[in-house]
N, C-alpha and C positions, 0 to 999 in steps of 0.2 A: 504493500500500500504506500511506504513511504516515498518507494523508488516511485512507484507511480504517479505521486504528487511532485514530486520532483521533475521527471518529466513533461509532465505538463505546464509546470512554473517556466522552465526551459523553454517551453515552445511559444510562450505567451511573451517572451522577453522581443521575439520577433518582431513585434508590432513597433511603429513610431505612435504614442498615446494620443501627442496631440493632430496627426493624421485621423486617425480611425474615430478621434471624438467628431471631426468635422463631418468624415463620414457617415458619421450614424445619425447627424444632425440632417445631413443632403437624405440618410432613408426614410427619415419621419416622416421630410416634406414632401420627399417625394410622394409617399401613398397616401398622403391624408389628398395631396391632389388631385392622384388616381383613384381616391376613391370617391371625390368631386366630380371628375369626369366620365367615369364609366358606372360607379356606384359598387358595394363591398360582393354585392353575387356575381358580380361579372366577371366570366375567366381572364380577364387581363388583369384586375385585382392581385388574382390569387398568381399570376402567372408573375407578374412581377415582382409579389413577396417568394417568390419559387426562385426567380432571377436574380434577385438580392442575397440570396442563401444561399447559392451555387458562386454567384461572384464573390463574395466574403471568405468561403472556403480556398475559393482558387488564390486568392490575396492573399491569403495564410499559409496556402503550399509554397508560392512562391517568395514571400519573404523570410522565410527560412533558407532560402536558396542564397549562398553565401555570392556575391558578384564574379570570382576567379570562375564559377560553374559555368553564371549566366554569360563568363568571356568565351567559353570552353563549347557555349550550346549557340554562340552564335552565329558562326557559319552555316551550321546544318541547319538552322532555323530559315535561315535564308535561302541556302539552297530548296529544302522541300517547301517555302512558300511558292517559287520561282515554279519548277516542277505542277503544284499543285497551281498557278498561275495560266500554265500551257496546258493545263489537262483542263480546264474552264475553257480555254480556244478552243478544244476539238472535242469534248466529251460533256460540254457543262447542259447545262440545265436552264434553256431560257423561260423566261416570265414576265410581263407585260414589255415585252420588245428588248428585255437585257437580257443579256448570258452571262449572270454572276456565278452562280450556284453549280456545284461538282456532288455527284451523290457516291460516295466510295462503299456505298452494300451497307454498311453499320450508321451512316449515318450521310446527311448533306449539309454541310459545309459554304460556307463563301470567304474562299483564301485571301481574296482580298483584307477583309477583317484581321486576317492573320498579316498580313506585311504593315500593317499600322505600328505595331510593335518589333516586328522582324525587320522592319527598314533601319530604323534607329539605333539597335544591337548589332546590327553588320557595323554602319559605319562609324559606331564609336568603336567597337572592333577594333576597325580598319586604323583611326588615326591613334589609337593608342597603343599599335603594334610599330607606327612608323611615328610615334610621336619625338622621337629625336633626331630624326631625317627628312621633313616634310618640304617637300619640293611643288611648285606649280602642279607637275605631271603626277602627283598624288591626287591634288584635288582634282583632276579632270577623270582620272579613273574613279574615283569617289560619283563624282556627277553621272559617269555609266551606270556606275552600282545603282543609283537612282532613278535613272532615266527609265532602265530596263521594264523595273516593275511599276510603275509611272505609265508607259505606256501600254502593256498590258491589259492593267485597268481602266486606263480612256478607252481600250477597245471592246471592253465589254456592252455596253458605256456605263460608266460609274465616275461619274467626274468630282461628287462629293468624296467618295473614297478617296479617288486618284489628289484629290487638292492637300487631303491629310497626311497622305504618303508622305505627299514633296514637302508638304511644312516640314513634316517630322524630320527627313532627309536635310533639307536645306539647312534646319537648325543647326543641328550636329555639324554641319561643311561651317556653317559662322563660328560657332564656338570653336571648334577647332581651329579658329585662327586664318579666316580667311578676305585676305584686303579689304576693306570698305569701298576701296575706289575700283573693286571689279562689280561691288552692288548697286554702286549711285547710277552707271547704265543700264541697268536694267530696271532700276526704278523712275530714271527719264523719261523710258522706253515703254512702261506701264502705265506714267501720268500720261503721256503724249498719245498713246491707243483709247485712255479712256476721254483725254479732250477730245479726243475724234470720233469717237461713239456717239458723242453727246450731242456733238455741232451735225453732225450729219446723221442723228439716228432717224430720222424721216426715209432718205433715200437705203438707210443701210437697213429695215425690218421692213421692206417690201415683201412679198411672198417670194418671189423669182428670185431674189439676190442670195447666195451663195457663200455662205462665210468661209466655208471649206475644211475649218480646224475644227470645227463645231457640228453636232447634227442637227436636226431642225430644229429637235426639241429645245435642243440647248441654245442654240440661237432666239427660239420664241420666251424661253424664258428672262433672258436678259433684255430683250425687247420689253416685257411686261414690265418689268423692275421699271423699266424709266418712263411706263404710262400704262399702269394697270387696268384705267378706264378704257380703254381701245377695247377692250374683249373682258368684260365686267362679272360677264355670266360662264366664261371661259376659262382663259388662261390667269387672268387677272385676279380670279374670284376666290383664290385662296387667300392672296395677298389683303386684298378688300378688306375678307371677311377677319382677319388677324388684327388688321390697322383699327377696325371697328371695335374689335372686345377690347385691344388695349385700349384705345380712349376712352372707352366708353365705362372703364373702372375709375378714372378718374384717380382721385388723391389716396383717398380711403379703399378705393374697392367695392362691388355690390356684395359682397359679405360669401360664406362658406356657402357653397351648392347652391348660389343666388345667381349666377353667371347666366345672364339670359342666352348670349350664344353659344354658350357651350351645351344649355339642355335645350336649345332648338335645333340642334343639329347646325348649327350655320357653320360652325368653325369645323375645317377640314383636316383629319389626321390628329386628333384632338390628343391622343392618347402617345403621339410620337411626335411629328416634328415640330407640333404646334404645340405644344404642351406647354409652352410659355405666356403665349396668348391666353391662354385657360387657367393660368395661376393671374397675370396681371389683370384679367376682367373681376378678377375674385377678392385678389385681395391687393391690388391696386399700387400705386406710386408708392408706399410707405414698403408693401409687403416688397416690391420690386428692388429697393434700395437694400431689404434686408437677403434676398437671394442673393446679389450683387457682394454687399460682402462676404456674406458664406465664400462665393469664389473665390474674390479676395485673398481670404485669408487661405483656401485652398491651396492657391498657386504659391501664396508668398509663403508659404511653407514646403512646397515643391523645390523651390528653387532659393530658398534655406537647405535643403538636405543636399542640393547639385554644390552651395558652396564648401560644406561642410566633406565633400565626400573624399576619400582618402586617395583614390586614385582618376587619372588622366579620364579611363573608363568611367566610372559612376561617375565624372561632374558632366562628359558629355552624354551619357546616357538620361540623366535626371533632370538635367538642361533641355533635352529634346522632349522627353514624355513632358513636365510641365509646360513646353509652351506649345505643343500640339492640344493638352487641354486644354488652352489658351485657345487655338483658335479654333476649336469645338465650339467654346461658349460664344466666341464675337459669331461663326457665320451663321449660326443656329437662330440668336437673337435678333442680331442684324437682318437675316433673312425673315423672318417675322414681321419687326417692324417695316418691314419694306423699303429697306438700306442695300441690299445685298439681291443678286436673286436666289431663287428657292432652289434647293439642291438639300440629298437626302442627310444631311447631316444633323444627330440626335443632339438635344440638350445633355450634356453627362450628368451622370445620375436622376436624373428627372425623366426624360423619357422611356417611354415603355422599350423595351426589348432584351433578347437574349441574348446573342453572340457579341452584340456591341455592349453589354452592361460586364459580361463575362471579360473580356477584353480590356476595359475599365477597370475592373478587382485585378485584370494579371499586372499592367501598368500599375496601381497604387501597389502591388506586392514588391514591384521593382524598387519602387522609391523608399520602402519601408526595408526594402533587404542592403540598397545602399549607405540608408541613415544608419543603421545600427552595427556597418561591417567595421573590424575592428580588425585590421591585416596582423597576423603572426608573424613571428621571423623569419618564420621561414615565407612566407605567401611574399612576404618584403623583396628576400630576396631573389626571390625568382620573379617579382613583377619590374626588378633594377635590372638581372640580366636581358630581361626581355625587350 
């Protein structure tokens, strides 16, 4: 019995406290607002208190997992996303016009979900294997390793995934140490395509015109973003109806399970990517400013534990998962309030699902396996030879 208690004490040391307090704080709200939107008999309810319990355990497996492991597991991670990436090209599973999904007999899978976290494990890998030789011709083979499964996923098409990848990827290439003056063109290059969206988005959302790098859909969707009224009842009418409940909560909020567009059906995807619109018609400006910190303090805890973390590997690893959570929360929100266009990207912890909340507990187990690793002499020395 003793050793057993002991054991368990062991396994609980795991945790970073003031992580997992925040987390349990994101599960309250999470379901007292699922159960606002769908109500407590509805299998998404129960589905996502099923999702929260399978992601909390997967967080606990994996922050026991000492970082040297997670260095050791990260090429094969990446190679069998890449593998399971190409078996989606010629075996996958389409569904309303995408071929995300690979069904391997025991179960179906979308790998994509998996290179979220496999991207970012390669290439801190990568720069902390050459971290005392790093040359231009690093980072460009770096940009391959990225590019590959990047592209991949635009061809599924999965552009909300595909955009996570690259954040994730990109970050990792910045922290490791990559010029500012090779980013400032490419962010000239980004304001200057979107002042030209703008001035000429009339002749550029024709029906006939041709973006090329884009499919229709995704061409029609950033078209909506910059005049949701053209097609109100269409393409527009997600966005509408989002811009509407959040106004329409006002300072205070119309109070718990009061949210007129959420129980009329008006608001689309209520239970997933809107699920923000359905908290701020509820419980309004005040409750919104208190989501907002919860993140807050989320990230700035994330990247607390990237500075704190003892090696090359855990600051660029914990660097990249906190700011891909970062840009979870801005495109999710922003696309809502009708800032961004819509693209499938979940609120974290707040929206319903499984592979992506799953996905979420392996990421916090990272950052909780990084805050509390505490290198040996010997892991010392074999991470100086290396």
């Amino acid at each position: 019995m003793t050793k057993l208690m002991s054991q368990m004490l062991r396994s609980l040391r795991c945790f970073d406290w003031p992580l997992l307090l925040i987390l349990l704080a994101f599960f309250g709200l999470s379901m007292l607002v699922m159960h606002s939107a769908v109500g407590s008999t509805d299998y998404r309810f129960a589905g996502q208190l099923r999702n929260f319990s399978i992601a909390f355990f997967a967080m606990w497996i994996v922050a026991m997992i000492k970082p040297p492991v997670l260095m050791r597991l990260s090429v094969p991670i990446y190679i069998v996303g890449l593998i399971l990436l190409v078996g989606v090209e010629f075996f996958g599973i389409t569904q309303k016009g995408a071929t995300r999904w690979l069904n391997l007999g025991v179960a179906t899978i979308q790998p994509s979900e998996m290179m979220k976290l496999a991207m970012p494990l390669m290439l801190a890998w990568y720069f902390d294997r050459y971290r005392n030789s790093l040359s231009l011709m690093d980072f460009m083979v770096a940009i391959i390793l990225l590019m590959v499964p990047f592209a991949l996923i635009i061809k599924q098409p999965d552009l909300g995934t595909a955009l996570l990848v690259l954040a994730s990827g990109l970050v990792v290439i910045y922290f490791a140490g990559l010029s500012f003056k090779l980013i400032v063109p490419v962010f000239v290059l980004g304001v200057s395509g979107l002042t030209l969206l703008i001035a000429y988005q009339n002749e550029l959302c024709q029906p006939g015109f041709d973006w090329v790098i884009l499919h229709e859909y995704q061409k029609s969707r950033v078209c909506t973003l910059m005049d949701p009224t053209t097609d109100p009842l269409g393409k527009g009418f997600h966005t509408i109806q989002a811009m509407i409940a959040i106004g329409s909560g006002g300072v205070y909020g119309k109070g718990y399970m009061q949210g007129t567009q959420t129980h009329l059906d008006f608001i689309p995807e209520r239970t997933t990517d809107f699920i923000f619109a359905v908290y701020a018609e509820e419980f309004g400006l005040y409750g919104c400013i208190l989501l907002l910190a919860l993140y807050t303090l989320f990230l700035g805890r994330g990247f607390m534990i990237a500075l704190k973390a003892k090696t090359q590997f855990g600051r660029l690893l914990a660097g990249a998962i906190t700011m891909t959570f970062f840009v979870y929360i801005f495109v999710n929100i922003g696309m809502v309030m009708g800032i961004l266009p819509v693209v499938g990207v979940p609120l974290p912890f707040m929206s319903y699902g499984g592979t992506a909340l799953v996905t979420l507990g392996v990421a916090c187990g990272m950052l909780m396996s990084i805050s509390n690793y505490v290198p040996s002499v010997a892991d010392q020395r074999q991470y100086l030879e290396h």
